[in-house]
C-alpha positions as a LaTeX table, in Angstrom:
\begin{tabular}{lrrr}
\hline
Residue & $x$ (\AA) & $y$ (\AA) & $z$ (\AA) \\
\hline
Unk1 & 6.34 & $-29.84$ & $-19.84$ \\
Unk2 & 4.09 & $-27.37$ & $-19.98$ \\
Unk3 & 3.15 & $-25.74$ & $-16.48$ \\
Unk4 & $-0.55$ & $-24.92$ & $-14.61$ \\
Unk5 & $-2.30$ & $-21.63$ & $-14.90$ \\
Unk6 & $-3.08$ & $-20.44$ & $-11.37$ \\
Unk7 & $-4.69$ & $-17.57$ & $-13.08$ \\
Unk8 & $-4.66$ & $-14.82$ & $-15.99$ \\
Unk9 & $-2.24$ & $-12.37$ & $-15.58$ \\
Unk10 & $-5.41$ & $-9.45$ & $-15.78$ \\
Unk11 & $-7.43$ & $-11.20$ & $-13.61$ \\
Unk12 & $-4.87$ & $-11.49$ & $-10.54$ \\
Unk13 & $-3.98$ & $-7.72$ & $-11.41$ \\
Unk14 & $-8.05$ & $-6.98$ & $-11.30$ \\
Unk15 & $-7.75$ & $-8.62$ & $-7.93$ \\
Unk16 & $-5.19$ & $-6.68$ & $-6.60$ \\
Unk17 & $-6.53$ & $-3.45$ & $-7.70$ \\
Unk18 & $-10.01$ & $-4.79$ & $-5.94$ \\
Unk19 & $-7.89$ & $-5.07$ & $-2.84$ \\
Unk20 & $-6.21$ & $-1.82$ & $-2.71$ \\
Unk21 & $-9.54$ & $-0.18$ & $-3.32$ \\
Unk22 & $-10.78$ & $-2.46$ & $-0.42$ \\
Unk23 & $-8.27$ & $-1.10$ & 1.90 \\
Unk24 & $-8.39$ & 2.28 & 1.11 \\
Unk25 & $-12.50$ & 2.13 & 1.16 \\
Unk26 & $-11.84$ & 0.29 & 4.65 \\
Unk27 & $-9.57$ & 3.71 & 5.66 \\
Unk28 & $-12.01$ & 5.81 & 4.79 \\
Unk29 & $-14.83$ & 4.06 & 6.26 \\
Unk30 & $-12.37$ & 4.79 & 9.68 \\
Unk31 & $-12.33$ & 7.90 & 8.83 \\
Unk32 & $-15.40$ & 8.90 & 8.27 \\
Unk33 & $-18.07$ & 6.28 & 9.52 \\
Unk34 & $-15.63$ & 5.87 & 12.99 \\
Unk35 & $-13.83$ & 9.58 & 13.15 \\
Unk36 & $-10.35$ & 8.46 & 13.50 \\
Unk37 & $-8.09$ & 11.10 & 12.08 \\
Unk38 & $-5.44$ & 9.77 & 9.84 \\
Unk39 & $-1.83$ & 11.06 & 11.21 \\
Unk40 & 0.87 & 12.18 & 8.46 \\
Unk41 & 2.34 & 8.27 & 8.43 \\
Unk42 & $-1.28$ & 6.68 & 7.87 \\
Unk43 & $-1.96$ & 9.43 & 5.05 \\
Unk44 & 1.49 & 8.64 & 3.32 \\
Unk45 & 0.37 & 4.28 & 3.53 \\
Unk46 & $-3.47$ & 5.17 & 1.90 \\
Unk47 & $-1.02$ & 7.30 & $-0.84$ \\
Unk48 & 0.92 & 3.84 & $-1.08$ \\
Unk49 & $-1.96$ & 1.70 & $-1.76$ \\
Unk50 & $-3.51$ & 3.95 & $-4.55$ \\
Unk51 & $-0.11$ & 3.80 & $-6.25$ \\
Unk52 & $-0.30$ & 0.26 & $-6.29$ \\
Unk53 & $-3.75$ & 0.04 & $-7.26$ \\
Unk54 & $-3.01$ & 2.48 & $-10.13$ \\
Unk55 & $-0.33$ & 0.05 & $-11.00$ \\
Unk56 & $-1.95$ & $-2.80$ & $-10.69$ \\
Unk57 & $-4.99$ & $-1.05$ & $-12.80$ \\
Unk58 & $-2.57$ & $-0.51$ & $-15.88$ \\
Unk59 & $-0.99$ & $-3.61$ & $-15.12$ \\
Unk60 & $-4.81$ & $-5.24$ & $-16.12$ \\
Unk61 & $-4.70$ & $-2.93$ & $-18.89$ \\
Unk62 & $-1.98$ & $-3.87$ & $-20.70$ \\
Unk63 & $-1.70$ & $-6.89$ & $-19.94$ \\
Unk64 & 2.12 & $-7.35$ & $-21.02$ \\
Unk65 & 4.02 & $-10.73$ & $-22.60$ \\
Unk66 & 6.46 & $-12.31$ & $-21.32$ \\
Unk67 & 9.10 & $-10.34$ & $-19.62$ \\
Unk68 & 7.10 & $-7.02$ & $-19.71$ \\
Unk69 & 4.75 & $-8.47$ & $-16.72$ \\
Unk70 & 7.90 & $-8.36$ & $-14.43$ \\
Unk71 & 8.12 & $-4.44$ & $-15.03$ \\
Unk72 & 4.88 & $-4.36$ & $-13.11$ \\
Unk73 & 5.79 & $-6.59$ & $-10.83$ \\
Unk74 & 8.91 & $-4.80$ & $-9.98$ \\
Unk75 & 7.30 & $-1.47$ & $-9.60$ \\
Unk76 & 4.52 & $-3.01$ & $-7.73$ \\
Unk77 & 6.80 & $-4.25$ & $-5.20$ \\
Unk78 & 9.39 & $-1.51$ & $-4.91$ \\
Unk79 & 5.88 & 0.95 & $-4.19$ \\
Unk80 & 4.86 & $-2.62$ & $-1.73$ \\
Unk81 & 8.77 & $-2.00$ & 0.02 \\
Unk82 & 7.90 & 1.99 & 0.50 \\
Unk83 & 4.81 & 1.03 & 2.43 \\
Unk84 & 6.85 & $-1.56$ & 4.34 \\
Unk85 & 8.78 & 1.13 & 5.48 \\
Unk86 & 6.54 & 3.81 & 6.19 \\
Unk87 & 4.54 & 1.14 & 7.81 \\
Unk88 & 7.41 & $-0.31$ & 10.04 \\
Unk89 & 8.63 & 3.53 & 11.12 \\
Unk90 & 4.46 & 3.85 & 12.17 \\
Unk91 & 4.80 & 0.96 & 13.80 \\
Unk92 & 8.02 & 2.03 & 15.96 \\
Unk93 & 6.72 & 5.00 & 16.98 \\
Unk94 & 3.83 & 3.39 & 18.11 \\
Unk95 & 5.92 & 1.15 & 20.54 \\
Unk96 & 8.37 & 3.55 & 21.90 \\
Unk97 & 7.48 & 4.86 & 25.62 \\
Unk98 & 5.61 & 7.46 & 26.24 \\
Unk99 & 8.53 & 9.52 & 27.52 \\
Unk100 & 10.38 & 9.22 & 24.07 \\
Unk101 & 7.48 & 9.52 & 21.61 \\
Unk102 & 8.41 & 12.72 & 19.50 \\
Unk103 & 6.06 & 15.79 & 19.97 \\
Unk104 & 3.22 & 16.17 & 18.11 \\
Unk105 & 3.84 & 18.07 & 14.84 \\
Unk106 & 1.35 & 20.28 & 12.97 \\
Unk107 & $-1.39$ & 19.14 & 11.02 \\
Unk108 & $-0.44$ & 18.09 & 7.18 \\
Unk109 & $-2.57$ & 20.63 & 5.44 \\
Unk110 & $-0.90$ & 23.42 & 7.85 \\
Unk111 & 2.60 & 21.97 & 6.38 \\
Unk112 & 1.57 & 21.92 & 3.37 \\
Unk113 & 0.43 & 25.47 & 3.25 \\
Unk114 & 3.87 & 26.56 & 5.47 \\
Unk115 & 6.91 & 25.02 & 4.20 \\
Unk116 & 8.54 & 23.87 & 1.28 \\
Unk117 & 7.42 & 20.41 & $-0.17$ \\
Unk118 & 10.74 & 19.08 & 0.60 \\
Unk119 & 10.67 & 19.69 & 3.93 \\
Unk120 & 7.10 & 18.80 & 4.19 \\
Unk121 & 7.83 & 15.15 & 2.71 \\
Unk122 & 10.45 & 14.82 & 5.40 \\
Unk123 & 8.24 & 15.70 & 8.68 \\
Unk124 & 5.76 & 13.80 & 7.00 \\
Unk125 & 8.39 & 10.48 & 6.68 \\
Unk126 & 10.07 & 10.75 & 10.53 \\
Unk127 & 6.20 & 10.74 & 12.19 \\
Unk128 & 5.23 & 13.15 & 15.29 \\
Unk129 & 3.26 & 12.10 & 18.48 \\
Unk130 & 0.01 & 11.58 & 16.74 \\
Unk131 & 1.25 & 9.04 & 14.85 \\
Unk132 & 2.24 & 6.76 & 18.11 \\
Unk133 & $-1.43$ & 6.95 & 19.35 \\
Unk134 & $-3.05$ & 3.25 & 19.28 \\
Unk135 & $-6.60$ & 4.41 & 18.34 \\
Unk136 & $-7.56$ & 1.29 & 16.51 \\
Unk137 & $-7.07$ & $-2.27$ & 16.44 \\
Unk138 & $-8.16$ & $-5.95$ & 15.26 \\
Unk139 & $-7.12$ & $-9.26$ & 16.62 \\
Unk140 & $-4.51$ & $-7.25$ & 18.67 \\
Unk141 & $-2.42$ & $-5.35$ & 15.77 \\
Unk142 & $-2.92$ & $-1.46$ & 15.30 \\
Unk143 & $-3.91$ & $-0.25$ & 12.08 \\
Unk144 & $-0.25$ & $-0.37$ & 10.23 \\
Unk145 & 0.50 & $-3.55$ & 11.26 \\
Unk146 & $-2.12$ & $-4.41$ & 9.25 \\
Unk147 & $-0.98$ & $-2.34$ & 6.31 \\
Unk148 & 2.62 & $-3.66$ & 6.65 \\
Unk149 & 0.73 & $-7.41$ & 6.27 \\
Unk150 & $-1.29$ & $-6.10$ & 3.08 \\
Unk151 & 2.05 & $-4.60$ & 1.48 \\
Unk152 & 4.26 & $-7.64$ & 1.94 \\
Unk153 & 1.24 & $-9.66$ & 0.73 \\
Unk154 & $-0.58$ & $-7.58$ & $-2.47$ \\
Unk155 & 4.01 & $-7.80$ & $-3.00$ \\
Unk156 & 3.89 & $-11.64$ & $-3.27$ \\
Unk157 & 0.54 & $-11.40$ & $-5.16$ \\
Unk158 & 1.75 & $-9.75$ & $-7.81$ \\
Unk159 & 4.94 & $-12.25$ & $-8.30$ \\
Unk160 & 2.77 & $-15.25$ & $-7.58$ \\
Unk161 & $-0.11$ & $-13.97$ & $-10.65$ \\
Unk162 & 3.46 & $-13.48$ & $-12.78$ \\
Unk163 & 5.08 & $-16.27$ & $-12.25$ \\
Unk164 & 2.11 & $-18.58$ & $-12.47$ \\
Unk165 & 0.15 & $-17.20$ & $-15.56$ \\
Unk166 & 0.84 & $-18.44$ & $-19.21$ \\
Unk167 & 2.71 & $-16.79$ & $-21.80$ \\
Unk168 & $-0.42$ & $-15.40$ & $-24.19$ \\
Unk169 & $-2.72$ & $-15.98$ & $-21.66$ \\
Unk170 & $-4.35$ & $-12.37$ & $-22.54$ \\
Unk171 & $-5.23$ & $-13.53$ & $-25.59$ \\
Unk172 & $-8.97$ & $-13.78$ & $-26.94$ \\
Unk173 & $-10.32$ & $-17.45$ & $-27.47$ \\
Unk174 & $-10.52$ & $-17.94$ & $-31.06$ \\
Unk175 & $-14.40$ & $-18.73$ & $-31.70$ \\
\hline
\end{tabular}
Protein backbone atom coordinates (compact mmCIF):
# COMPACT_ATOMS: atom_id res chain seq x y z
CA UNK A 1 0.00 0.00 0.00
CA UNK A 2 1.83 2.67 -0.84
CA UNK A 3 1.35 5.85 1.50
CA UNK A 4 0.54 9.91 0.67
CA UNK A 5 3.22 12.48 0.29
CA UNK A 6 2.38 15.37 2.63
CA UNK A 7 5.41 16.94 1.20
CA UNK A 8 9.21 16.63 -0.06
CA UNK A 9 11.48 16.09 2.50
CA UNK A 10 13.58 19.61 1.16
CA UNK A 11 10.69 21.47 0.88
CA UNK A 12 9.34 20.98 4.63
CA UNK A 13 13.14 21.50 5.67
CA UNK A 14 13.06 24.91 3.33
CA UNK A 15 10.05 25.69 5.45
CA UNK A 16 11.46 25.28 8.59
CA UNK A 17 14.56 27.12 7.88
CA UNK A 18 11.99 30.04 6.49
CA UNK A 19 10.57 29.90 9.98
CA UNK A 20 13.55 30.11 12.09
CA UNK A 21 14.72 32.99 9.98
CA UNK A 22 11.14 34.41 10.58
CA UNK A 23 11.57 34.29 14.23
CA UNK A 24 14.82 35.44 14.56
CA UNK A 25 14.02 38.47 11.90
CA UNK A 26 10.83 38.96 14.27
CA UNK A 27 13.62 39.23 17.43
CA UNK A 28 15.46 41.53 15.84
CA UNK A 29 12.79 43.63 14.57
CA UNK A 30 12.12 43.82 18.79
CA UNK A 31 15.21 44.71 19.10
CA UNK A 32 15.85 47.15 17.02
CA UNK A 33 12.56 48.65 15.43
CA UNK A 34 10.90 48.41 19.34
CA UNK A 35 14.28 48.74 21.67
CA UNK A 36 13.70 45.83 23.85
CA UNK A 37 17.03 44.56 25.06
CA UNK A 38 17.41 40.87 24.80
CA UNK A 39 18.42 39.42 28.47
CA UNK A 40 21.16 36.50 28.59
CA UNK A 41 18.06 33.70 28.39
CA UNK A 42 16.39 35.43 25.20
CA UNK A 43 20.03 35.70 23.55
CA UNK A 44 20.75 31.91 24.32
CA UNK A 45 16.74 30.97 22.50
CA UNK A 46 17.70 33.40 19.12
CA UNK A 47 21.26 31.10 19.38
CA UNK A 48 18.72 28.04 19.46
CA UNK A 49 16.77 28.93 16.51
CA UNK A 50 19.82 29.64 14.18
CA UNK A 51 21.07 26.17 15.13
CA UNK A 52 18.03 24.77 13.97
CA UNK A 53 17.77 26.77 10.98
CA UNK A 54 21.39 25.81 10.13
CA UNK A 55 20.17 22.32 10.55
CA UNK A 56 17.32 22.46 8.90
CA UNK A 57 19.36 24.42 5.95
CA UNK A 58 21.73 21.29 5.48
CA UNK A 59 18.95 19.15 6.15
CA UNK A 60 17.44 20.80 2.51
CA UNK A 61 20.80 20.32 1.28
CA UNK A 62 21.33 16.96 1.48
CA UNK A 63 18.41 15.84 1.34
CA UNK A 64 19.16 12.23 2.90
CA UNK A 65 17.34 8.56 2.04
CA UNK A 66 15.75 6.70 4.07
CA UNK A 67 17.02 6.44 7.54
CA UNK A 68 19.58 9.32 7.14
CA UNK A 69 16.50 11.96 7.33
CA UNK A 70 15.97 10.82 11.01
CA UNK A 71 19.66 12.03 11.85
CA UNK A 72 18.26 15.46 11.15
CA UNK A 73 15.37 14.97 12.70
CA UNK A 74 16.98 13.85 15.84
CA UNK A 75 19.39 16.67 16.02
CA UNK A 76 16.71 19.03 15.11
CA UNK A 77 14.76 18.07 18.02
CA UNK A 78 17.38 17.47 20.68
CA UNK A 79 18.57 21.52 19.63
CA UNK A 80 14.15 21.99 19.69
CA UNK A 81 14.44 20.21 23.63
CA UNK A 82 17.48 22.83 24.55
CA UNK A 83 15.21 25.70 23.65
CA UNK A 84 12.38 24.02 25.58
CA UNK A 85 14.43 24.32 28.40
CA UNK A 86 16.02 27.51 28.23
CA UNK A 87 12.61 28.68 27.32
CA UNK A 88 10.73 27.04 30.33
CA UNK A 89 13.68 28.32 32.98
CA UNK A 90 12.77 32.11 31.14
CA UNK A 91 9.55 31.43 31.67
CA UNK A 92 9.92 30.58 35.59
CA UNK A 93 11.76 33.34 36.33
CA UNK A 94 9.35 35.39 34.80
CA UNK A 95 6.57 34.09 37.23
CA UNK A 96 8.36 33.98 40.46
CA UNK A 97 7.50 37.09 42.90
CA UNK A 98 9.12 39.92 42.88
CA UNK A 99 10.71 39.28 46.26
CA UNK A 100 12.46 36.02 44.92
CA UNK A 101 13.46 37.07 41.39
CA UNK A 102 17.38 36.68 41.42
CA UNK A 103 19.41 40.00 41.12
CA UNK A 104 20.19 41.34 38.08
CA UNK A 105 23.52 40.04 36.71
CA UNK A 106 25.95 41.90 34.41
CA UNK A 107 25.49 42.48 30.94
CA UNK A 108 26.64 39.37 28.54
CA UNK A 109 29.33 41.18 26.65
CA UNK A 110 30.79 42.35 30.24
CA UNK A 111 30.83 38.36 31.04
CA UNK A 112 32.11 37.58 28.23
CA UNK A 113 35.03 39.91 28.43
CA UNK A 114 35.41 38.93 32.53
CA UNK A 115 35.20 35.35 33.15
CA UNK A 116 35.91 32.16 31.81
CA UNK A 117 33.49 30.78 29.06
CA UNK A 118 32.50 28.11 31.37
CA UNK A 119 31.37 30.11 33.86
CA UNK A 120 29.92 32.53 31.48
CA UNK A 121 27.63 29.66 29.86
CA UNK A 122 26.44 28.93 33.35
CA UNK A 123 25.23 32.62 34.50
CA UNK A 124 24.04 32.80 31.17
CA UNK A 125 21.77 29.24 31.69
CA UNK A 126 20.38 30.06 35.57
CA UNK A 127 18.94 33.79 34.25
CA UNK A 128 19.32 37.11 36.51
CA UNK A 129 16.53 39.75 37.20
CA UNK A 130 16.43 41.08 33.72
CA UNK A 131 15.39 38.09 32.46
CA UNK A 132 11.98 38.02 34.74
CA UNK A 133 10.95 41.47 33.31
CA UNK A 134 7.56 41.06 31.15
CA UNK A 135 8.46 43.74 28.53
CA UNK A 136 6.53 42.19 25.71
CA UNK A 137 3.59 40.25 24.96
CA UNK A 138 0.86 38.88 22.37
CA UNK A 139 -2.48 37.37 23.05
CA UNK A 140 -1.36 37.32 26.77
CA UNK A 141 2.03 35.11 26.61
CA UNK A 142 5.51 36.92 27.06
CA UNK A 143 7.98 36.55 24.49
CA UNK A 144 9.37 32.83 25.51
CA UNK A 145 6.26 31.43 25.81
CA UNK A 146 6.10 31.99 22.45
CA UNK A 147 9.49 30.54 21.70
CA UNK A 148 8.78 27.46 23.88
CA UNK A 149 5.45 27.06 21.32
CA UNK A 150 7.82 27.52 18.13
CA UNK A 151 10.42 24.86 19.59
CA UNK A 152 7.94 22.13 20.46
CA UNK A 153 6.33 22.90 17.08
CA UNK A 154 9.40 23.55 14.23
CA UNK A 155 10.20 19.75 16.76
CA UNK A 156 7.03 18.05 15.38
CA UNK A 157 7.64 19.70 11.95
CA UNK A 158 10.54 18.17 11.33
CA UNK A 159 9.15 14.46 12.32
CA UNK A 160 5.88 15.15 10.58
CA UNK A 161 8.03 16.31 6.91
CA UNK A 162 10.06 12.76 7.84
CA UNK A 163 7.67 10.62 8.46
CA UNK A 164 5.34 11.73 5.73
CA UNK A 165 7.73 12.24 2.67
CA UNK A 166 8.57 9.34 0.17
CA UNK A 167 11.55 7.33 0.02
CA UNK A 168 13.42 9.06 -3.29
CA UNK A 169 11.32 11.81 -3.15
CA UNK A 170 14.58 14.14 -3.78
CA UNK A 171 14.95 12.76 -6.85
CA UNK A 172 14.80 14.76 -10.29
CA UNK A 173 11.70 13.92 -12.58
CA UNK A 174 13.02 12.04 -15.40
CA UNK A 175 12.04 14.27 -18.58
Amino acid sequence: MARSTFISLRSGFLIGLLACAGVFAYALYVQFHLHIEPCPLCIVQRIVFIAMGVLFLIGAAHAPRAGGRWVYVVLIDLIALIGVGVAWRHLWLQSLPPDQVPSCGPGLSYMLDTFPIGQTIKMVFTGSGECAVVNWSFLGLAMPAWSLICFVVFGAWAILVAATSRRGDTRLAAS
